[in-house]
NUKOL-495249 format. One line per 5 residues: their letters; for each residue x, y, z of N, C-alpha, C. Coordinates in steps of 0.2 Angstrom, whole numbers. Layout:
a = X Y Z X Y Z X Y Z; ... $
END
This chain:
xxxxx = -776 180 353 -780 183 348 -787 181 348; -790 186 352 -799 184 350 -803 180 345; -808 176 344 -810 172 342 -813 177 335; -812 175 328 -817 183 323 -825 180 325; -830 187 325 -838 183 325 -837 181 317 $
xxxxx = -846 181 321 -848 177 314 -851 180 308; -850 188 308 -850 191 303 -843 191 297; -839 189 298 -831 185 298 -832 183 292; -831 186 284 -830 179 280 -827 175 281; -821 176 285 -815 170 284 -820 164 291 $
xxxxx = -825 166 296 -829 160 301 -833 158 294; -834 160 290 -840 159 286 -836 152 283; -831 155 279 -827 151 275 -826 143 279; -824 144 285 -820 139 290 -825 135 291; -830 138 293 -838 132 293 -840 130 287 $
xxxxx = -841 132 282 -840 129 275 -835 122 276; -830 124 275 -822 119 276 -822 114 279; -825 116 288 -826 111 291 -832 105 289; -840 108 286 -843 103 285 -843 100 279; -839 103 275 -838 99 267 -833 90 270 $
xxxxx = -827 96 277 -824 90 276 -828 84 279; -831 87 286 -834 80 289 -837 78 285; -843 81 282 -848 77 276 -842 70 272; -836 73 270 -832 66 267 -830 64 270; -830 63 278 -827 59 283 -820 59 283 $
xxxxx = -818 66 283 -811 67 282 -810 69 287; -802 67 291 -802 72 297 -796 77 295; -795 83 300 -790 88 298 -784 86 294; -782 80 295 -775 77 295 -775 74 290; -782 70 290 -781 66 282 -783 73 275 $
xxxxx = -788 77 278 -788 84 271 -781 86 270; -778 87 277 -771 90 275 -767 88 273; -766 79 273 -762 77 268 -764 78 260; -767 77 261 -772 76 251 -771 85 248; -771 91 252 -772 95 250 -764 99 253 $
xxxxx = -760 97 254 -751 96 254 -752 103 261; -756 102 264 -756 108 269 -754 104 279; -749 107 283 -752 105 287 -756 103 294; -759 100 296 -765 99 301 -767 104 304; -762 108 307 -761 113 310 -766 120 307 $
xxxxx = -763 118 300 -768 125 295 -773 126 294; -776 118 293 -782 117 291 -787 117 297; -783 117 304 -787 120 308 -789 128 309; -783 130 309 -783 137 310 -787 139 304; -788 139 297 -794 140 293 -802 137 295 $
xxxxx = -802 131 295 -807 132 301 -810 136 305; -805 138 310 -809 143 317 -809 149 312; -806 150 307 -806 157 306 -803 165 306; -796 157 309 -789 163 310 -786 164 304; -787 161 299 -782 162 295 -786 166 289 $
xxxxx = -784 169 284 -787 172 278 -784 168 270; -789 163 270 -783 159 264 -786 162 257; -779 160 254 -779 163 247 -782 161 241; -784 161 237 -786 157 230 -783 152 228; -779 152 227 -773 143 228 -776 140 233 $
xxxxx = -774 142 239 -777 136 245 -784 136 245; -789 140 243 -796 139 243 -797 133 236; -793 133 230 -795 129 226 -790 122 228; -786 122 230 -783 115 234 -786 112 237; -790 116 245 -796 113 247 -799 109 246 $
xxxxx = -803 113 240 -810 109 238 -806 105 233; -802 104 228 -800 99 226 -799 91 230; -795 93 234 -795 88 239 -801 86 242; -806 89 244 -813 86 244 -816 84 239; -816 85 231 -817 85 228 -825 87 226 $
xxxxx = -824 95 227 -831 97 229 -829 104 223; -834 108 220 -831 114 217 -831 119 222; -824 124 223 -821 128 224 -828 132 227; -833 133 223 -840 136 226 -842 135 229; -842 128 231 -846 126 237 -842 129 243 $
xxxxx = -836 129 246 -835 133 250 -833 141 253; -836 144 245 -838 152 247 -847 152 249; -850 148 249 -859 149 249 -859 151 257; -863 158 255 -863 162 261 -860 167 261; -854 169 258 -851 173 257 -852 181 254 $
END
């Protein structure tokens, strides 16, 4: 499956994801515990392959404890 560009909400969303988590020095596995997902998924949301839902976008950011909006910006 090809890489989505970066006109892509779901690359937009995943680089949101990604930075929020490093910003809290989380790695894949540690977000993925905290937000009952795992490691595997939170990569694949990441690169952009996956198209998560409202549950999982407000579990996310919960678990960074960041609001749910900060990882739509750009969108």
């Amino acid at each position: 499956m090809p890489e989505p560009d970066a006109d892509d909400p779901r690359s937009t969303f995943g680089a949101n994801l990604r930075a929020a988590r490093e910003r809290a020095g989380l790695t894949q596995e540690a977000l993925g515990h905290r937000a009952d997902f795992h490691p595997t998924e939170v990569n694949r949301i990441e690169r952009g392959r996956r198209n998560p839902g409202l549950l999982t976008i407000v579990k996310l950011a919960k678990a960074l404890g960041i609001p749910a909006s900060d990882l739509l910006v750009g969108l």
